[in-house]
C-alpha positions in Angstrom: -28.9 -1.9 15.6 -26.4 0.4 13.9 -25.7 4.2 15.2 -24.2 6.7 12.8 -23.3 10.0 11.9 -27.8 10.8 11.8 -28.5 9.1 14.9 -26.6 11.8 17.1 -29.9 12.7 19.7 -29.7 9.9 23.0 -33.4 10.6 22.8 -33.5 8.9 19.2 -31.4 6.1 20.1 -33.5 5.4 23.4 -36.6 5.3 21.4 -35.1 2.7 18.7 -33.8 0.7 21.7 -37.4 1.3 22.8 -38.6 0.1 19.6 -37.2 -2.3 18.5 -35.4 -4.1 21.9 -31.9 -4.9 19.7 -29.6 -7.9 20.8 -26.7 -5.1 20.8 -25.4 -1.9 19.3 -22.8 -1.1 17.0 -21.7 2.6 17.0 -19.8 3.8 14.0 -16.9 6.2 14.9 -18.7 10.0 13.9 -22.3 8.7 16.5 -22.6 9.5 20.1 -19.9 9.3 22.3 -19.3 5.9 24.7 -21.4 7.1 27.8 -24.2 8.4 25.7 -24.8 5.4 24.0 -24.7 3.4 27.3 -27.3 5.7 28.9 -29.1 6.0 25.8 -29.0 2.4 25.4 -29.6 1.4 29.1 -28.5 -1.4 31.5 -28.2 -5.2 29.5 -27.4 -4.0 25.6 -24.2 -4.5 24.8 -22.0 -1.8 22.5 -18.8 -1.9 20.0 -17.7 0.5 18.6 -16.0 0.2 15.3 -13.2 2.1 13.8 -12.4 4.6 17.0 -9.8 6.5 16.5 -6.8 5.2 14.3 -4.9 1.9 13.9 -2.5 2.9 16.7 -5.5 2.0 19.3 -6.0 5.8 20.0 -10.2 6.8 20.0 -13.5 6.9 22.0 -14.1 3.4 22.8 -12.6 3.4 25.8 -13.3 0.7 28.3 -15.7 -0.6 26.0 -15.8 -3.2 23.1 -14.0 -1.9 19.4 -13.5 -3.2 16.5 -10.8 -1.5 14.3 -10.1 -2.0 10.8 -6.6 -2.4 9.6 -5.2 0.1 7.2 -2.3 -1.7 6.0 -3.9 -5.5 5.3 -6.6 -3.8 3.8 -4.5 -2.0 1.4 -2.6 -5.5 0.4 -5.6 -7.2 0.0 -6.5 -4.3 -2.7 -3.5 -4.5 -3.6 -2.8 -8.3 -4.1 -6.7 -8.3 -5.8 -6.1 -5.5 -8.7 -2.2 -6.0 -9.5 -3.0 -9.0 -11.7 -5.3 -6.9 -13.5 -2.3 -5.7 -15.9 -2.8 -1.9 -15.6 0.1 0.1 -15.4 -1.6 3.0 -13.1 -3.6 2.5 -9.7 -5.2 5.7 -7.9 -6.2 5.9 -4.4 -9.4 8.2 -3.6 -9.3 9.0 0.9 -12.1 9.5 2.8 -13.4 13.2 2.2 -12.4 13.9 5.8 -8.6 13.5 6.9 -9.3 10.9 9.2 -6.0 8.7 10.5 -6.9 5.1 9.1 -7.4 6.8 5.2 -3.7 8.5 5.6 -2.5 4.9 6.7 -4.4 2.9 4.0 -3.0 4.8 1.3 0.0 5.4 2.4 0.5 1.3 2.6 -1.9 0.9 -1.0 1.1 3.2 -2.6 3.8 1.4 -1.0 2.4 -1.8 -2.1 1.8 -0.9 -5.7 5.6 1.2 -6.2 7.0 -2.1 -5.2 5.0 -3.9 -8.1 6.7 -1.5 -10.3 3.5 -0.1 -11.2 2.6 4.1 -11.1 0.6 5.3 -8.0 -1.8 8.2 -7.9 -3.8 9.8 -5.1 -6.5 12.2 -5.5 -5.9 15.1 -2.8 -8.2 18.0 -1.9 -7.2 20.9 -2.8 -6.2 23.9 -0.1 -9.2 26.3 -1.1 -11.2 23.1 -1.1 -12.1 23.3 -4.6 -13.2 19.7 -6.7 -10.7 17.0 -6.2 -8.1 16.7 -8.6 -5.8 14.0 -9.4 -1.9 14.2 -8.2 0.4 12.0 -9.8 3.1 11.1 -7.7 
């Protein structure tokens, strides 16, 4: 069973675990905090939480099991996969919210594509958080 952002009420996640009797919970970084889930959850279903807090290990899992992505392989992998491509210009669109591990992953997808020789762009959000527009940089 997966908890996100739309499964913030213990109440609903005690009825699914009610429900459906899952082999384990994974908790998505924006759902219920650590202690919720493992009262929500109750005694015997295990919980990781995935992507809690950013790549330095900072974030609400606590004591309990995390997965964490990370920013900067990810971005080589993009990298490595779309360079042989041929195109001269490679943009990076972040997560709407200015969470840690989209700062890193771009940050790491520009380096990664400047020292291909290629041109880097990032879409940014503007300050009176009007559309997106594209920065070249």
């Amino acid at each position: 069973m997966q908890l996100h952002r739309s499964s913030r009420s213990a109440q609903t996640v005690s009825s699914l675990v009610e429900l459906l009797h899952p082999d384990g919970i994974v908790v998505w970084e924006d759902a219920l905090l650590p202690g919720e889930v493992r009262e929500a959850a109750g005694p015997g279903v295990p919980a990781v939480f995935v992507d809690c807090g950013s790549a330095s290990g900072t974030g609400r899992g606590g004591r309990n099991g995390r997965v964490r992505s990370d920013p900067k392989s990810i971005a080589a992998i993009a990298a490595r996969t779309l360079l042989p491509s041929g195109y001269a210009d490679f943009a990076f669109v972040p997560h709407l919210l200015p969470v840690p591990w989209s700062r890193e992953r771009g940050d790491a997808f520009e380096r990664c594509i400047e020292l291909a020789g290629r041109r880097f762009h990032r879409f940014v959000r503007c300050a009176e958080a009007a559309p997106t527009r594209l920065s070249t940089g």
